[in-house]
N, CA, C and O atoms as a GROMACS GRO file, in nm:
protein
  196
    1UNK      N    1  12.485  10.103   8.922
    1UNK     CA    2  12.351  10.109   8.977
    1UNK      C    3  12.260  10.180   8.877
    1UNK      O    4  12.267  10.298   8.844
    2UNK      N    5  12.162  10.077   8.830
    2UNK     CA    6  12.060  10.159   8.766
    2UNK      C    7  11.888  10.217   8.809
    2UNK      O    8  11.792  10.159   8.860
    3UNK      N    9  11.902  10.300   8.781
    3UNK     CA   10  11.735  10.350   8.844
    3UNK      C   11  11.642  10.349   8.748
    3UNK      O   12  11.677  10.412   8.649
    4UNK      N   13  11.524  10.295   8.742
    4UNK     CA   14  11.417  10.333   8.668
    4UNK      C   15  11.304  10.410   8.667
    4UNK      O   16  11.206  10.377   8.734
    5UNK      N   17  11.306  10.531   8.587
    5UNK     CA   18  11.227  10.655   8.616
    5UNK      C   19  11.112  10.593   8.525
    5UNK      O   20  11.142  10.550   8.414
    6UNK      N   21  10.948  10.588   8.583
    6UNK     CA   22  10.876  10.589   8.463
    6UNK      C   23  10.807  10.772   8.471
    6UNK      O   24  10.744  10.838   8.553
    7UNK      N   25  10.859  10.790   8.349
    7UNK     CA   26  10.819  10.947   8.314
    7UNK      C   27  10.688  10.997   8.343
    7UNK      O   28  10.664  11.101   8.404
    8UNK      N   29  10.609  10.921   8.298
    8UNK     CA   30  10.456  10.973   8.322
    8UNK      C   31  10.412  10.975   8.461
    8UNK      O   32  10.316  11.047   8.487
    9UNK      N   33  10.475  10.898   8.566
    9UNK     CA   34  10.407  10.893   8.710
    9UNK      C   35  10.505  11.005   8.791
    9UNK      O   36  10.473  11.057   8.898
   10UNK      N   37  10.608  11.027   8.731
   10UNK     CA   38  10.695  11.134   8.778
   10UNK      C   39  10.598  11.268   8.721
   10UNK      O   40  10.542  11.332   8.810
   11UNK      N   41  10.580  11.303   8.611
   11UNK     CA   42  10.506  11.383   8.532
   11UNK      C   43  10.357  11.461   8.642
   11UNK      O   44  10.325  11.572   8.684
   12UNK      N   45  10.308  11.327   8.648
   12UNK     CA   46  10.147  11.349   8.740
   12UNK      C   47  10.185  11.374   8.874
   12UNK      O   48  10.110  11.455   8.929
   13UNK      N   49  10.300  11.320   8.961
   13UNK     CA   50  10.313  11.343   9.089
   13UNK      C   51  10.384  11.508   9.078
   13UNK      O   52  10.369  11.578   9.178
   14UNK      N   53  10.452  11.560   8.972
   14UNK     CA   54  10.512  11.662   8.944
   14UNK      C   55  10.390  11.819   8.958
   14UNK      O   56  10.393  11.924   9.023
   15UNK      N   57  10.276  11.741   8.836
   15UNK     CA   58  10.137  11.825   8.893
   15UNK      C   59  10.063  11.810   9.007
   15UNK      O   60   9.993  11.908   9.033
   16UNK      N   61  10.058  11.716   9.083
   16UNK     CA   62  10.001  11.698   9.214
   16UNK      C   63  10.024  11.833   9.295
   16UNK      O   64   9.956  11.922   9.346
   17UNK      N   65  10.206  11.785   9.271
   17UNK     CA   66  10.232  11.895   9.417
   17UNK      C   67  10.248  12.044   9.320
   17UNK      O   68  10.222  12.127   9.407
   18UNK      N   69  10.268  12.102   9.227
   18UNK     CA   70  10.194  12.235   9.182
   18UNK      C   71  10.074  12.258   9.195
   18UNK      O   72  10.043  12.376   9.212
   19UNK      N   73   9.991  12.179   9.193
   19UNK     CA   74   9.864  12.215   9.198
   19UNK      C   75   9.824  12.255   9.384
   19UNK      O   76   9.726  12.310   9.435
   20UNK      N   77   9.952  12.199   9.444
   20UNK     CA   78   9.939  12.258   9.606
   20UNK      C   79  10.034  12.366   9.602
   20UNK      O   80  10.022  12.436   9.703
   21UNK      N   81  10.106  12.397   9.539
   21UNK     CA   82  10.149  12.476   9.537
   21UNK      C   83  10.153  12.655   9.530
   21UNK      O   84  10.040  12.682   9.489
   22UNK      N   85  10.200  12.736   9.543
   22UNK     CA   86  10.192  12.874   9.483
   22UNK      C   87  10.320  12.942   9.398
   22UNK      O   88  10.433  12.893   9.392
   23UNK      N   89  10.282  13.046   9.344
   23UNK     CA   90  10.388  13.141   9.290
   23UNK      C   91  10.464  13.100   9.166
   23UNK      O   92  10.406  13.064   9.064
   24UNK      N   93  10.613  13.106   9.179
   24UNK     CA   94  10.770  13.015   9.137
   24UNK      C   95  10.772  12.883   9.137
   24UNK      O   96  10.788  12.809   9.041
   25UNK      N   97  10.751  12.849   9.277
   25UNK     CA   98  10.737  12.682   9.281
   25UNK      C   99  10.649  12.668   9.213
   25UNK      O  100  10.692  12.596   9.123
   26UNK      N  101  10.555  12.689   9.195
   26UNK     CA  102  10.375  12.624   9.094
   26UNK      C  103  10.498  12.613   8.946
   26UNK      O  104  10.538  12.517   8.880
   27UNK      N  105  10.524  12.754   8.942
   27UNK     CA  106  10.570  12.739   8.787
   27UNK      C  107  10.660  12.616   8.774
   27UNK      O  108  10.667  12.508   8.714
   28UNK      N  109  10.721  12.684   8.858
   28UNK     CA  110  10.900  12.569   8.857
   28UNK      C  111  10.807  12.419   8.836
   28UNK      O  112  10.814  12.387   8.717
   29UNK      N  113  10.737  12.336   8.904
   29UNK     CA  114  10.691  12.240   8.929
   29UNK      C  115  10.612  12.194   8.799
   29UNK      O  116  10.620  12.078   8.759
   30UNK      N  117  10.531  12.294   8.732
   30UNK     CA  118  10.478  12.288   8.590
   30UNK      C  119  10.572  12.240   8.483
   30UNK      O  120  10.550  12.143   8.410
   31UNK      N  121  10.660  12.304   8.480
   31UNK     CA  122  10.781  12.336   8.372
   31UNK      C  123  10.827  12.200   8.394
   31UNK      O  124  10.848  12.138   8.290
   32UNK      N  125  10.848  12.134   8.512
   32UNK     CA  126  10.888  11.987   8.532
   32UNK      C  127  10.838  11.928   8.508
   32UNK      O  128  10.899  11.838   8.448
   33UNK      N  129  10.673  11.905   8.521
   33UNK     CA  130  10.575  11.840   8.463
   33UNK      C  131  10.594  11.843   8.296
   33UNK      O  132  10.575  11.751   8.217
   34UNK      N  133  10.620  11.924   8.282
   34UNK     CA  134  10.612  11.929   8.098
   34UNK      C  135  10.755  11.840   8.032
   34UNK      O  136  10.783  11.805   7.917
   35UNK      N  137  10.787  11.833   8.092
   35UNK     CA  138  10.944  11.782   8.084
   35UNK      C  139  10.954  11.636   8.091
   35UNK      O  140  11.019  11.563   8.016
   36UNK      N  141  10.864  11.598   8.213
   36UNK     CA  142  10.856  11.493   8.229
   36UNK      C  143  10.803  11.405   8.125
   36UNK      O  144  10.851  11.303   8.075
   37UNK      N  145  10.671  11.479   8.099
   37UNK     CA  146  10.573  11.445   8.013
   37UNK      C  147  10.609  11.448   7.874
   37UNK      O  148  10.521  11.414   7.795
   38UNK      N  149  10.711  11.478   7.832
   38UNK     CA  150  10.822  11.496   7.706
   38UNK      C  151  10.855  11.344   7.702
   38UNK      O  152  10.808  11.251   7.637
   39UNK      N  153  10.958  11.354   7.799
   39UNK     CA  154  10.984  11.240   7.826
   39UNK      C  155  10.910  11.101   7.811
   39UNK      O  156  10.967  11.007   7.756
   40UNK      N  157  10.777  11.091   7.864
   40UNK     CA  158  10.722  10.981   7.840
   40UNK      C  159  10.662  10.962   7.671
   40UNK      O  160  10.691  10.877   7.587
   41UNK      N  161  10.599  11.040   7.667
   41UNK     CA  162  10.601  11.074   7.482
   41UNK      C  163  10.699  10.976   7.411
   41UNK      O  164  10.677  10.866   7.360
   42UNK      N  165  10.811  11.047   7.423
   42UNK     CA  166  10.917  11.026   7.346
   42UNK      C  167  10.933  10.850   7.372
   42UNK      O  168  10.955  10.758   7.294
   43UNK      N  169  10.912  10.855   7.510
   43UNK     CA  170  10.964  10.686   7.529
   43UNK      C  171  10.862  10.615   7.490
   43UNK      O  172  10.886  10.504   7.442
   44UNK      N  173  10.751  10.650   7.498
   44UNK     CA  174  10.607  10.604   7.408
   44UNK      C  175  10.640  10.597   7.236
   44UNK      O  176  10.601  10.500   7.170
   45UNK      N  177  10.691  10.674   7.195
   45UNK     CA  178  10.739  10.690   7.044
   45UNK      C  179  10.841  10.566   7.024
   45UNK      O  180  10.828  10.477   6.940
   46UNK      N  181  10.962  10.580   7.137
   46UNK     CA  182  11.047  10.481   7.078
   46UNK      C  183  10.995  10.333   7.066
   46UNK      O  184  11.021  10.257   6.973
   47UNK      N  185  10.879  10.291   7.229
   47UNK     CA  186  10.864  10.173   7.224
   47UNK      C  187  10.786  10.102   7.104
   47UNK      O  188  10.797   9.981   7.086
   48UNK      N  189  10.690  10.200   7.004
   48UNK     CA  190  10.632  10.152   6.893
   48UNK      C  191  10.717  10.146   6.819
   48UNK      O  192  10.665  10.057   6.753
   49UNK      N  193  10.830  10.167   6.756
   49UNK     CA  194  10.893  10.184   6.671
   49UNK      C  195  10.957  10.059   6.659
   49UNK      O  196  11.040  10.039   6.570
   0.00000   0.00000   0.00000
């Protein structure tokens, strides 16, 4: 079974809910966002290549 993550809409829904967020979770939820957003980058990099 395969799943398809697209990084960047994971990324933005990741800031959505930090931005409702407070405290740990805000962070925690940021730190995921950035991660995510790595992620799409990178897969942005490979697909030109």
């Amino acid at each position: 079974m395969c799943i398809e993550y697209d990084p960047q809409r994971e990324a933005e829904a990741a800031m959505k809910q930090a931005a409702e967020s407070e405290g740990a979770a805000r962070q925690r939820l940021i730190q995921l966002a950035l991660v995510w957003h790595r992620l799409a980058r990178e897969r942005r990099g490979q697909e030109t290549d």
